[in-house]
TORLOVO-557314 format. One line per 3 residues: their letters; for each residue x, y, z of C-alpha. Coordinates in steps of 0.25 Angstrom, whole numbers. Layout:
N
A> X,Y,Z; ...
***
This chain:
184
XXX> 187,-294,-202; 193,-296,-216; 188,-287,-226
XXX> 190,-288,-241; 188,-276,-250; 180,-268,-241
XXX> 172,-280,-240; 168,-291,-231; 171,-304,-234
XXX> 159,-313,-240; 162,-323,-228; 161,-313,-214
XXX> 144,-314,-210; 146,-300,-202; 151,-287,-204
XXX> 161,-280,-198; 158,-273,-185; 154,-260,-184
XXX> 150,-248,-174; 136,-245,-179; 129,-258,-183
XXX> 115,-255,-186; 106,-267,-185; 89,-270,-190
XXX> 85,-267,-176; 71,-275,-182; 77,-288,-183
XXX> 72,-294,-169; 58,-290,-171; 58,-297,-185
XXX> 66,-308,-180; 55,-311,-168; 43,-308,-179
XXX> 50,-319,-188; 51,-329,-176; 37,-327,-171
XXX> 32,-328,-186; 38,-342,-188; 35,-346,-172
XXX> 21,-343,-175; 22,-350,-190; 26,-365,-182
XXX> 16,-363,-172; 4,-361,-182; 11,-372,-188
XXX> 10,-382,-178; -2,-377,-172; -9,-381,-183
XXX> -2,-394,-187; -6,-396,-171; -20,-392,-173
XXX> -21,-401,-186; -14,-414,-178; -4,-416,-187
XXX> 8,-408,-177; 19,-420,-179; 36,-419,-176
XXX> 39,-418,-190; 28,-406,-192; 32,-397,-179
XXX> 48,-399,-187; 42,-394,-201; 34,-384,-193
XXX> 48,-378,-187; 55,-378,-200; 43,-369,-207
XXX> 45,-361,-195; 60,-360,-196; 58,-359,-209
XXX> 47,-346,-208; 57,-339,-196; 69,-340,-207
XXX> 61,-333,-218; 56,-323,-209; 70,-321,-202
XXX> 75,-307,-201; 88,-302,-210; 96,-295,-198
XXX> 101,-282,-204; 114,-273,-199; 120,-264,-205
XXX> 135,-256,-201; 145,-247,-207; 147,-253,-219
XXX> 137,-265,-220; 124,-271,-220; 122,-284,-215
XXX> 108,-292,-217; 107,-306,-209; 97,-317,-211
XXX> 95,-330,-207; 102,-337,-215; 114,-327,-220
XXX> 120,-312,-218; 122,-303,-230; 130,-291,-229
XXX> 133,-277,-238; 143,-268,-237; 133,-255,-237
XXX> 144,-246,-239; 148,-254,-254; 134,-254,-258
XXX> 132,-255,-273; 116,-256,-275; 105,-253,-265
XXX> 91,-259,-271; 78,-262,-267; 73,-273,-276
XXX> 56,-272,-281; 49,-283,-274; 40,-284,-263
XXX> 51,-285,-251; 58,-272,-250; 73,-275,-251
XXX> 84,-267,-252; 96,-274,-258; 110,-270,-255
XXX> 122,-273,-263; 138,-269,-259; 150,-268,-268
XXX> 153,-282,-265; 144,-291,-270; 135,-291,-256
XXX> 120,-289,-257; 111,-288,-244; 93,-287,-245
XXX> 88,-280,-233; 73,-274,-231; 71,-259,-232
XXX> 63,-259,-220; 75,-264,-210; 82,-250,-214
XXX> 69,-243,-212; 68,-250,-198; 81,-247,-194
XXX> 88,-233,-198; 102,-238,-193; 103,-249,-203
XXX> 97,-238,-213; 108,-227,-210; 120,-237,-212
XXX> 115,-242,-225; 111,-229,-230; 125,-223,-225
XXX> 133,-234,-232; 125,-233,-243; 130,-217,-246
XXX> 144,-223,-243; 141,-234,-254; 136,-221,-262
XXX> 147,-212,-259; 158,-224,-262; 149,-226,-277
XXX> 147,-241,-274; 131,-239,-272; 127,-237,-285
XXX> 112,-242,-285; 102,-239,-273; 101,-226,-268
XXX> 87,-226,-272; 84,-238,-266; 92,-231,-252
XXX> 84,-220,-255; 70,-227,-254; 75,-233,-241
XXX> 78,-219,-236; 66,-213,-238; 57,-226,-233
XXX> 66,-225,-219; 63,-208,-219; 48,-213,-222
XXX> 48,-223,-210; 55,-213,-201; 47,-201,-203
XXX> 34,-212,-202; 41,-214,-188; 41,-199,-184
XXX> 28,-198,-188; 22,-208,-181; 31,-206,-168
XXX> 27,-193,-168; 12,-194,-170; 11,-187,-183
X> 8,-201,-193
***
């Protein structure tokens, strides 16, 4: 794989291999979730075009597009992270940071928690909170690429925002003991 100051070319879709790849070990359920949401979305749809007696061809076709349509919103982005890297893939395109070169960590006000990830070249990568929460290997690379990103200076904006994720994954964990343990 050619590399180009430290970096991967704009043109190459996936990282380089690596030992250790941790994945969102979530993504099936919430890709069967999103299929059985737009499966049960056509079949109300032409069950009541069908019921109404206006079901035609053209219809059931319009019908399969809304659906398609609804699975493609819903789809889930497939995250992986490795030494070095973070990489987020939807339906329609892959997005990668170099973890290890991060510049900013922030997680933007609004309604949908997001955490925003920028590297020092130009890269920038949206991923939910929860996916680190749900799954402590992706958590641990990011974090530990984070300190390097610290350590190196690039990371210059979001420890605070690495922080608050920290201390919602110890949260969720100790809710876990708990409530493995009987004492919730």
């Amino acid at each position: 794989m050619e590399r180009r100051d430290d970096a991967w070319s704009v043109a190459e879709v996936s990282p380089p291999p690596a030992e250790e790849v941790a994945h969102d070990l979530l993504w099936a359920r919430d890709l069967r979730c999103s299929i059985r949401c737009a499966g049960a979305f056509l079949a109300l749809l032409v069950l009541i075009d069908g019921a109404a007696g206006t079901l035609t061809g053209p219809r059931v076709l319009l019908w399969l597009a809304l659906a398609a349509l609804l699975l493609l919103v819903l789809y889930p982005t497939r995250i992986a992270a490795g030494e070095g890297w973070l990489t987020a893939r939807g339906p329609l395109r892959t997005r990668r940071v170099r973890t290890d070169h991060l510049v900013s960590v922030r997680c933007p006000e609004g309604v949908g928690q997001r955490l925003v990830l920028r590297d020092a070249f130009g890269a920038r990568l949206e991923i939910d909170p929860g996916v680190l929460v749900s799954n402590p290997e992706l958590w641990h690379r990011l974090d530990e690429d984070a300190r390097i990103s610290a350590r190196r200076g690039t990371l210059t904006r979001g420890e605070t925002a690495l922080r608050d994720v920290s201390e919602r994954i110890d949260r969720e964990t100790a809710r876990t003991v708990f409530r493995v343990s009987g004492l919730d």
